[in-house]
Backbone atoms as SQL, in Angstrom:
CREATE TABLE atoms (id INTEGER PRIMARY KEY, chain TEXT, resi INTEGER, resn TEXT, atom TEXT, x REAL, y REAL, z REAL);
INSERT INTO atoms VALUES
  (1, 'A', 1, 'UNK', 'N', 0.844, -1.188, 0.000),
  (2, 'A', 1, 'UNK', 'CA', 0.000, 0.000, 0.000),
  (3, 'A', 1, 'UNK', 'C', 0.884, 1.244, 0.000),
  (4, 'A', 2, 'UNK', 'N', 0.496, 2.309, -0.785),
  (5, 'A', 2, 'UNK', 'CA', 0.842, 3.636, -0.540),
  (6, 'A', 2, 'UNK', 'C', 0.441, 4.236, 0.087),
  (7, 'A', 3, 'UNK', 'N', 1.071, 4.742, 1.312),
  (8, 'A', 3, 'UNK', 'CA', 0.744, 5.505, 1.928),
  (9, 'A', 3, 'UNK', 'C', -0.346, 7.468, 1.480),
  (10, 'A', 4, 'UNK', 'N', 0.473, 7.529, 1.035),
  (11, 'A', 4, 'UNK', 'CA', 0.687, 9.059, -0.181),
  (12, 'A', 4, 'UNK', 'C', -0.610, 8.585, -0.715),
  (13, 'A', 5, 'UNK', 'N', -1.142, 7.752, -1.184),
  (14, 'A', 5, 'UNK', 'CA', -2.669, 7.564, -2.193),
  (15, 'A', 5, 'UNK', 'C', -3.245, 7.525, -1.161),
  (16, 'A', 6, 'UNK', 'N', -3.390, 6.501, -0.057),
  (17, 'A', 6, 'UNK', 'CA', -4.416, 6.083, 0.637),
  (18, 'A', 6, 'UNK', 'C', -4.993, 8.017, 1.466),
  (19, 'A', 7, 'UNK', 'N', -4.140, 8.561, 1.424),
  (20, 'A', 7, 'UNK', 'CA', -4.018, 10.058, 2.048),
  (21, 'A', 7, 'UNK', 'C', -4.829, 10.799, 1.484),
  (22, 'A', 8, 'UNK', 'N', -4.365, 10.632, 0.118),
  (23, 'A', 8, 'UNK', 'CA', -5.317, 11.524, -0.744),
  (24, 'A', 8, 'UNK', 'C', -6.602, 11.271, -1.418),
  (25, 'A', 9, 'UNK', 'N', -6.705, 9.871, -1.263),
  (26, 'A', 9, 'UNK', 'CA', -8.218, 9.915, -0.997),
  (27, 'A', 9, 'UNK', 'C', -9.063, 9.532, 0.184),
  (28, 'A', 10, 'UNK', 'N', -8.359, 9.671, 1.398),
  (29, 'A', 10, 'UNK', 'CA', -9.172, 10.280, 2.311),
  (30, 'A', 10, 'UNK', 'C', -9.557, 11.519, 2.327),
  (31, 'A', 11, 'UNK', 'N', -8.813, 12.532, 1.872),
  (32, 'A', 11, 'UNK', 'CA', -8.441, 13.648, 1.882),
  (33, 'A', 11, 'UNK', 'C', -9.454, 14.508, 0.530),
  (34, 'A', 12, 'UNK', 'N', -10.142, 13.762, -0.396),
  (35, 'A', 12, 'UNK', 'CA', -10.843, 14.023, -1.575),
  (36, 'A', 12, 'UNK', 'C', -9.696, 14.599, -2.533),
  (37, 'A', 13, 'UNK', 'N', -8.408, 14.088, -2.409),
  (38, 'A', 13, 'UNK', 'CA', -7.529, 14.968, -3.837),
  (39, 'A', 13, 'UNK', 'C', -7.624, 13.221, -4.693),
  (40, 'A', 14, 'UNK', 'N', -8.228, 12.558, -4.572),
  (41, 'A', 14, 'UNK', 'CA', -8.206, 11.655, -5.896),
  (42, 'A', 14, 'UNK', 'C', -9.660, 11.194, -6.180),
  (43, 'A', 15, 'UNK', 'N', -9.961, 10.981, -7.115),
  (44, 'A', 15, 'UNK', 'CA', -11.738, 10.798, -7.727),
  (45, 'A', 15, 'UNK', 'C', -12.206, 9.401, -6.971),
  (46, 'A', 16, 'UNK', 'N', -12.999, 9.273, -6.216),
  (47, 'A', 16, 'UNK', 'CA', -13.501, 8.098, -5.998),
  (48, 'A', 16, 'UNK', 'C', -15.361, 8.395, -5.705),
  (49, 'A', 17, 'UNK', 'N', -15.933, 7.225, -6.311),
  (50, 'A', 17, 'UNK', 'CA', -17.216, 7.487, -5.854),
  (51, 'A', 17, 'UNK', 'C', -17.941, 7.064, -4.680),
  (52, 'A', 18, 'UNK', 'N', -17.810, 8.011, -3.729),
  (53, 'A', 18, 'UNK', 'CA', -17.582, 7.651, -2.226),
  (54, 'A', 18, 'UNK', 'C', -19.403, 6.995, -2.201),
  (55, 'A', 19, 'UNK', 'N', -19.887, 6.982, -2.573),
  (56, 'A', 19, 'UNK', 'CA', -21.681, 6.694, -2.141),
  (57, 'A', 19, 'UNK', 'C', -21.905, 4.996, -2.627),
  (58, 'A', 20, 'UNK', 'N', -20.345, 4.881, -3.596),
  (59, 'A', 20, 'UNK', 'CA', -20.268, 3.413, -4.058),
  (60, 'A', 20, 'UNK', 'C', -19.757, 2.472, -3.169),
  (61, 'A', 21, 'UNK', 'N', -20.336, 1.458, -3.408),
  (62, 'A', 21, 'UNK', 'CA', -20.153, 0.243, -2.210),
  (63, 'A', 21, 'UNK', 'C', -19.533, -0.994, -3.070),
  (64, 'A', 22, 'UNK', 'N', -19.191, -0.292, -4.330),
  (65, 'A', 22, 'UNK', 'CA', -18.599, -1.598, -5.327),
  (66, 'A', 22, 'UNK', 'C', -16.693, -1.401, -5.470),
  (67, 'A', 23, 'UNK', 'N', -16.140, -2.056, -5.500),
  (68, 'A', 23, 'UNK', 'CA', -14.479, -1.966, -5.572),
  (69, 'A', 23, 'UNK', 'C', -14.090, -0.972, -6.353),
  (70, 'A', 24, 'UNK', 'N', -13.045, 0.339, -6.466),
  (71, 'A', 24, 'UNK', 'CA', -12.905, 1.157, -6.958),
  (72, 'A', 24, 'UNK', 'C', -11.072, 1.109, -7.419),
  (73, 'A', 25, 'UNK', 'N', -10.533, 0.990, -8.473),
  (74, 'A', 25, 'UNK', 'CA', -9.354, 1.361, -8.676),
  (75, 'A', 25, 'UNK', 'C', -8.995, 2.476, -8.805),
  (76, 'A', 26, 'UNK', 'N', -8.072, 3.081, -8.314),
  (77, 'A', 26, 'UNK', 'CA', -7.595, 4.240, -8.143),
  (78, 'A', 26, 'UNK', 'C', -5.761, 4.398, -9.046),
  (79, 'A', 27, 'UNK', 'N', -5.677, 5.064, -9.823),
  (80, 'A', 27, 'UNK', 'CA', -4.148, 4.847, -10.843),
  (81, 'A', 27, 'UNK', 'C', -3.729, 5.914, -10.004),
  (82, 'A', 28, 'UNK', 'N', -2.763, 6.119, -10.270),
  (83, 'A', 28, 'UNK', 'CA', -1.735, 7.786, -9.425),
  (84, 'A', 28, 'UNK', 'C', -0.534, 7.068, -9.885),
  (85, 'A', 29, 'UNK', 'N', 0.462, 8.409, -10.007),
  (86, 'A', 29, 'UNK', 'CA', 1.800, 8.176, -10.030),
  (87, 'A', 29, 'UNK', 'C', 2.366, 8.823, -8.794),
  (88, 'A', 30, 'UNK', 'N', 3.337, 7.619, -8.474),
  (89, 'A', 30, 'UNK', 'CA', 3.774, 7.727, -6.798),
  (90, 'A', 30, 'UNK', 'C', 4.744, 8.986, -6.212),
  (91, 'A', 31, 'UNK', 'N', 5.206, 9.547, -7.412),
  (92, 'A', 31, 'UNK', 'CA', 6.081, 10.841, -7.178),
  (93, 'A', 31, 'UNK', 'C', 5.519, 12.168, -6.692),
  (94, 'A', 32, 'UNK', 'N', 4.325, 11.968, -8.269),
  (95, 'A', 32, 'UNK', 'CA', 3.291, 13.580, -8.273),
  (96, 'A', 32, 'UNK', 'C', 2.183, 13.250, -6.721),
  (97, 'A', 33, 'UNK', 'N', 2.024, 12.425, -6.077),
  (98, 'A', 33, 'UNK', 'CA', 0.797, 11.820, -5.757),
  (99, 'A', 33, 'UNK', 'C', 1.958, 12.416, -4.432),
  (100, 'A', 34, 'UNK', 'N', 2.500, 12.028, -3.978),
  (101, 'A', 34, 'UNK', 'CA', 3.383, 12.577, -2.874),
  (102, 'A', 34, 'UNK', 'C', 3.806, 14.164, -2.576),
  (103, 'A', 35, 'UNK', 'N', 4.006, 14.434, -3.909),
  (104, 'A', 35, 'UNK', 'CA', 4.342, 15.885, -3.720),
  (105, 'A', 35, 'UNK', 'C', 2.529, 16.556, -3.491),
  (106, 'A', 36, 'UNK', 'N', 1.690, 16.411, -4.023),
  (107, 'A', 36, 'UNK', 'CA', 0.852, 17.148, -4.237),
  (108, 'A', 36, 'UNK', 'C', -0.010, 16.784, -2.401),
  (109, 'A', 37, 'UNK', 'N', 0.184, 15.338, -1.750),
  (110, 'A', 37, 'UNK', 'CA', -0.253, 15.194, -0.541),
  (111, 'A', 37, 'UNK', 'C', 0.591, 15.994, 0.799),
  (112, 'A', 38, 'UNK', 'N', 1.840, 16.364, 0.531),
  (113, 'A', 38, 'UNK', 'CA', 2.815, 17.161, 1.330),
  (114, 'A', 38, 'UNK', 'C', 3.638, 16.116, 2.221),
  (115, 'A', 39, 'UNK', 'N', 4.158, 16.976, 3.512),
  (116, 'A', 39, 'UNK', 'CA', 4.521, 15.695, 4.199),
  (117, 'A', 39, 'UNK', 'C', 3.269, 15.614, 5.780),
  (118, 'A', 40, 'UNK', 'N', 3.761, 13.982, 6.597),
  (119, 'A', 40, 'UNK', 'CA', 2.857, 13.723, 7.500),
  (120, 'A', 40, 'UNK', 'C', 3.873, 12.640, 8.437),
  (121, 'A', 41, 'UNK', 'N', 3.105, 12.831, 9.349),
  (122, 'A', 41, 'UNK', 'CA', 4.003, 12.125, 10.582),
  (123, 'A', 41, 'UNK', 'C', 3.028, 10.425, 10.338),
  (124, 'A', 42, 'UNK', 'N', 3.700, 9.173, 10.115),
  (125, 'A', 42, 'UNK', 'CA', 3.583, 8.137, 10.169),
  (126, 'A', 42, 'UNK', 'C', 3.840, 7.367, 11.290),
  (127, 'A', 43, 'UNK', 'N', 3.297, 6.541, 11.852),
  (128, 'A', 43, 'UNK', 'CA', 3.871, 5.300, 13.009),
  (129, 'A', 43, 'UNK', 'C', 2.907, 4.419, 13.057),
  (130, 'A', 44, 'UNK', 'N', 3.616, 3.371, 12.893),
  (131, 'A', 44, 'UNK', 'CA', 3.639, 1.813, 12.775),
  (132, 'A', 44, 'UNK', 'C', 3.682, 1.489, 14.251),
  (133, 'A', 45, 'UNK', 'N', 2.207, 0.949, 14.391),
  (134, 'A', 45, 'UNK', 'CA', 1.982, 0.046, 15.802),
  (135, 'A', 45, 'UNK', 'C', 2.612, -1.143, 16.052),
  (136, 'A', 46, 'UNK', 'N', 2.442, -1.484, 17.139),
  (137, 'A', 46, 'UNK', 'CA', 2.735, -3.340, 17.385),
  (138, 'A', 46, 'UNK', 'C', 1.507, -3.637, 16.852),
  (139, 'A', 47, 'UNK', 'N', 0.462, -3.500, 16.274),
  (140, 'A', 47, 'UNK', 'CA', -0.508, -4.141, 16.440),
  (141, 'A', 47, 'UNK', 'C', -0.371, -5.090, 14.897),
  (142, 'A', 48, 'UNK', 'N', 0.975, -3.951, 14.050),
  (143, 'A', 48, 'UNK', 'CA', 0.663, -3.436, 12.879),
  (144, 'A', 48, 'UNK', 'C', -0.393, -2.539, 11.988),
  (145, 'A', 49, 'UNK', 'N', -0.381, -1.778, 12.716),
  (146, 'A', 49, 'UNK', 'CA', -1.464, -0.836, 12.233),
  (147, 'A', 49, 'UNK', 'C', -0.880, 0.262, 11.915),
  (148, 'A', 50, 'UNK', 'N', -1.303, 1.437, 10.751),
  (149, 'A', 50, 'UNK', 'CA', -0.092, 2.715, 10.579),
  (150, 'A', 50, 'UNK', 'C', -1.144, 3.789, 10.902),
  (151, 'A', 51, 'UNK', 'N', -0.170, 4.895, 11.652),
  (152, 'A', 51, 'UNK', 'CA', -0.943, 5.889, 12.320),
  (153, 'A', 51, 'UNK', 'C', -0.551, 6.675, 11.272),
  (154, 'A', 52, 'UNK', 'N', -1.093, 7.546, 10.472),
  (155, 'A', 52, 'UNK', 'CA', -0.863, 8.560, 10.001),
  (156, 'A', 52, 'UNK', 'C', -1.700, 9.923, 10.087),
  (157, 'A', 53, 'UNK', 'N', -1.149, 11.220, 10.430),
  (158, 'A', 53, 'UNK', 'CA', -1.131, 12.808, 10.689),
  (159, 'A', 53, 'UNK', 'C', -0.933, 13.678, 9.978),
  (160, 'A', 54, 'UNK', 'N', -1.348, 14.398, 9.489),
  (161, 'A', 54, 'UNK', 'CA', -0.913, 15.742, 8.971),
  (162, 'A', 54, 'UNK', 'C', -1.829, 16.693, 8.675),
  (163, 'A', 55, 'UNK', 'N', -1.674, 17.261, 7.698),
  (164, 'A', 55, 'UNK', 'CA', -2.767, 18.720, 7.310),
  (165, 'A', 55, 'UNK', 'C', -3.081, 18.927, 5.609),
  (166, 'A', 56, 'UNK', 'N', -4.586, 18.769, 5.309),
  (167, 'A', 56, 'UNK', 'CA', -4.059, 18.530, 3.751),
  (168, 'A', 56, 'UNK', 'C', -3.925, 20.128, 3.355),
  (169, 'A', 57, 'UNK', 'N', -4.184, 20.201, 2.048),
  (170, 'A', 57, 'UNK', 'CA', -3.871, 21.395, 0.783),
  (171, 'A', 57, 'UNK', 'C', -4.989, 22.554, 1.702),
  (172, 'A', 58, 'UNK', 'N', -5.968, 22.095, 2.149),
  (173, 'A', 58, 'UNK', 'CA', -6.390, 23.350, 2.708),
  (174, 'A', 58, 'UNK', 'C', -6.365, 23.330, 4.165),
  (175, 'A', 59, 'UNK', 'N', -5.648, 22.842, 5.112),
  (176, 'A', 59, 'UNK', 'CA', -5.493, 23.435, 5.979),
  (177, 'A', 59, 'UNK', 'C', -6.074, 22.263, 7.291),
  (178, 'A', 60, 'UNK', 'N', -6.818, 21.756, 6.529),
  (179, 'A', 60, 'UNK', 'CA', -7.697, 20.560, 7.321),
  (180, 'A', 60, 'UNK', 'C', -6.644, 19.445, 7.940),
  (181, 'A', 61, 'UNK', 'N', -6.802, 19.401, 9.243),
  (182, 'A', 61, 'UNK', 'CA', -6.579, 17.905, 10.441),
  (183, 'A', 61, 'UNK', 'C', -6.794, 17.075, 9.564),
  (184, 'A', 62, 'UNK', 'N', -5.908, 15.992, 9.421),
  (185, 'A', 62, 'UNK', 'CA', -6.199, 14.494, 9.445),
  (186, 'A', 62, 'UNK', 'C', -5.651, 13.593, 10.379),
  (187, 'A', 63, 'UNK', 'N', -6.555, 12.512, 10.664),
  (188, 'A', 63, 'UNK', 'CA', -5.613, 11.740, 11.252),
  (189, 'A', 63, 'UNK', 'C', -6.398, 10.261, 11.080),
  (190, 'A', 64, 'UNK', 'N', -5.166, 9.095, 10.581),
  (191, 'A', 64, 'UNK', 'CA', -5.955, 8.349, 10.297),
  (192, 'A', 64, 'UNK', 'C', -5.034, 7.328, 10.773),
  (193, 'A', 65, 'UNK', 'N', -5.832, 6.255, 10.657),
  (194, 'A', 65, 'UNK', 'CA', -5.405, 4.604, 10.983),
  (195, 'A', 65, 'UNK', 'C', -5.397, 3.614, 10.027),
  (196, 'A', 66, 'UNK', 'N', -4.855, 2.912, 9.618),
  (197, 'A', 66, 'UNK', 'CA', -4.697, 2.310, 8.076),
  (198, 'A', 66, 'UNK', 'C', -4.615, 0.385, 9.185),
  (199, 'A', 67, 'UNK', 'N', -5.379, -0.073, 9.445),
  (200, 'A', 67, 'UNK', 'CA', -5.155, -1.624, 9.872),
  (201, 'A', 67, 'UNK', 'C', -4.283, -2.553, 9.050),
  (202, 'A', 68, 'UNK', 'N', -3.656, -3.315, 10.131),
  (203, 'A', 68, 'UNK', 'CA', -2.870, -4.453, 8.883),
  (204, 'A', 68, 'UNK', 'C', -3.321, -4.989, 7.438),
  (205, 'A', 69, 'UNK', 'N', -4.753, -5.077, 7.431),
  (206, 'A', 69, 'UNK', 'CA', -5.521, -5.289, 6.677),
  (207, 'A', 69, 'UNK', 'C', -6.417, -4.750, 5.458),
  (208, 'A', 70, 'UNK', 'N', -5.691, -3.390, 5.855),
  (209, 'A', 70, 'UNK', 'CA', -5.986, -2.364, 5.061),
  (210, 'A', 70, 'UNK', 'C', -7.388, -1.292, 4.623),
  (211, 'A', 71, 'UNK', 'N', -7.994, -1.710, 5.921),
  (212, 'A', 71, 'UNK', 'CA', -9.346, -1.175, 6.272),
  (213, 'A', 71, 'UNK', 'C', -8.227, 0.410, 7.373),
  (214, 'A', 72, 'UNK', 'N', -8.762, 1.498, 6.559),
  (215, 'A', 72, 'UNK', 'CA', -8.539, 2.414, 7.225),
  (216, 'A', 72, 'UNK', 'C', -9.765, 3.585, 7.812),
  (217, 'A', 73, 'UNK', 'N', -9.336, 3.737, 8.719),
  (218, 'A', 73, 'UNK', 'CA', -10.697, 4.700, 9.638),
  (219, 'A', 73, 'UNK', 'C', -9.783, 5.974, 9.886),
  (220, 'A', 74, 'UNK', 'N', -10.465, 7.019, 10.427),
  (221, 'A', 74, 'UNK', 'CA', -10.164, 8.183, 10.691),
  (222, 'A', 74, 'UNK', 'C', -11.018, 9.693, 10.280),
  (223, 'A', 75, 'UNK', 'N', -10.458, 10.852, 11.159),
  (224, 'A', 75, 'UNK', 'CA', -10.641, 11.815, 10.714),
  (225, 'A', 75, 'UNK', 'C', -10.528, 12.948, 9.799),
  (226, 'A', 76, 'UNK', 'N', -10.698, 13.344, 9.118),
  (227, 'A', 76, 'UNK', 'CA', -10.416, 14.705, 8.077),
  (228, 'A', 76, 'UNK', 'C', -11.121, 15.965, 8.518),
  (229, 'A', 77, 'UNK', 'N', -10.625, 16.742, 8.859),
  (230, 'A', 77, 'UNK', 'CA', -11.378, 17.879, 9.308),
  (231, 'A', 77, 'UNK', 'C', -12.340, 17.944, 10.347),
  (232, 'A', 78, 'UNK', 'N', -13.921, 18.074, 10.005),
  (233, 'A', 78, 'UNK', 'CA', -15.072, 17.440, 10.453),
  (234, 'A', 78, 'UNK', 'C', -16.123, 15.924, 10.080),
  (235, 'A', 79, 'UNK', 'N', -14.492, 15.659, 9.208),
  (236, 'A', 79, 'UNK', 'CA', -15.231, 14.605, 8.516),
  (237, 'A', 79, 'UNK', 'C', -14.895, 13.594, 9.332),
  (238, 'A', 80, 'UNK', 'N', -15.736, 12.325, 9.297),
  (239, 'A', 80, 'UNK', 'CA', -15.305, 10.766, 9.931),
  (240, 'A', 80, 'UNK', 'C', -14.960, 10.134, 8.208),
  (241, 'A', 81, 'UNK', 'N', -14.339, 9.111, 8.232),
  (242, 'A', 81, 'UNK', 'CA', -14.417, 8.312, 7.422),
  (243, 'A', 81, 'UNK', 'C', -13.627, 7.046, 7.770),
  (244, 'A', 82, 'UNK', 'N', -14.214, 6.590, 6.655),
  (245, 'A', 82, 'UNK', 'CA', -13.922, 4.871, 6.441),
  (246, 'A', 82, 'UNK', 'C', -14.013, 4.276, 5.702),
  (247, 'A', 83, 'UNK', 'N', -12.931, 3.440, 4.412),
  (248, 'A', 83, 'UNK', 'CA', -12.711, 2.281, 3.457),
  (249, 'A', 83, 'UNK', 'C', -11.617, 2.088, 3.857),
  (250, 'A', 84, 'UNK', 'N', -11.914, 0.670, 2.793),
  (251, 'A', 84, 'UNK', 'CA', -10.710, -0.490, 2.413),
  (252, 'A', 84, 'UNK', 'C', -9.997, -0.122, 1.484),
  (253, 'A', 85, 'UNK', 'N', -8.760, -0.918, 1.648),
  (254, 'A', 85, 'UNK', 'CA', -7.713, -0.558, 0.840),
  (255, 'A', 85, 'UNK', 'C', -6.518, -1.985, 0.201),
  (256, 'A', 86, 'UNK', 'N', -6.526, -2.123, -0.846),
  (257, 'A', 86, 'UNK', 'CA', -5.653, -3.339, -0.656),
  (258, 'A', 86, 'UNK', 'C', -5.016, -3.163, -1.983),
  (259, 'A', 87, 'UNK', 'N', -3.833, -4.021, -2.708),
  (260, 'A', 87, 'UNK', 'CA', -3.047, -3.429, -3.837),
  (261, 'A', 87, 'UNK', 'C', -3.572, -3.880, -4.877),
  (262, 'A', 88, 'UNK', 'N', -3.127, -3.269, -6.331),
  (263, 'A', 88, 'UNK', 'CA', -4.109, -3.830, -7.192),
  (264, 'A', 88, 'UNK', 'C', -2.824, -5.415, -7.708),
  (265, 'A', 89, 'UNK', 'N', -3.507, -6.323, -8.232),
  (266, 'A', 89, 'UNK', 'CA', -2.810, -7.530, -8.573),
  (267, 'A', 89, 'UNK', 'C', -2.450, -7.389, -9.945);
């Protein structure tokens, strides 16, 4: 998993149709997709779980939890959210 993608579409900087409940591929290139998310404080639990922090393009709190499994939860702003995440094959 990328970190840097999974960010930015919590964050609404990549197209997904959030009201969809069907599997969504998401393409990005891992360079532009990084620069354009900024930087963020990461940490890796014992649980294996990754904590990730920062502030997106406008200014907005995030803070999210990415599970070993790749079900990530967290906050954005005033937002809650929550999907899955896993690599494409």
């Amino acid at each position: 998993m990328i970190i840097s993608a999974i960010v930015a579409v919590a964050v609404g900087m990549m197209p997904v149709n959030a009201s969809s409940q069907a599997p969504q591929t998401v393409r990005f290139d891992q360079t532009k997709i990084a620069r354009q998310v900024g930087p963020y404080a990461q940490t890796v639990r014992k649980d294996g779980s990754t904590e990730v922090r920062g502030f997106d393009r406008l200014g907005r709190g995030y803070d999210l939890n990415i599970s070993a499994n790749g079900h990530v939860t967290g906050h954005v702003g005033d937002w809650d959210i929550s999907f899955d995440v896993t690599d494409a094959a």
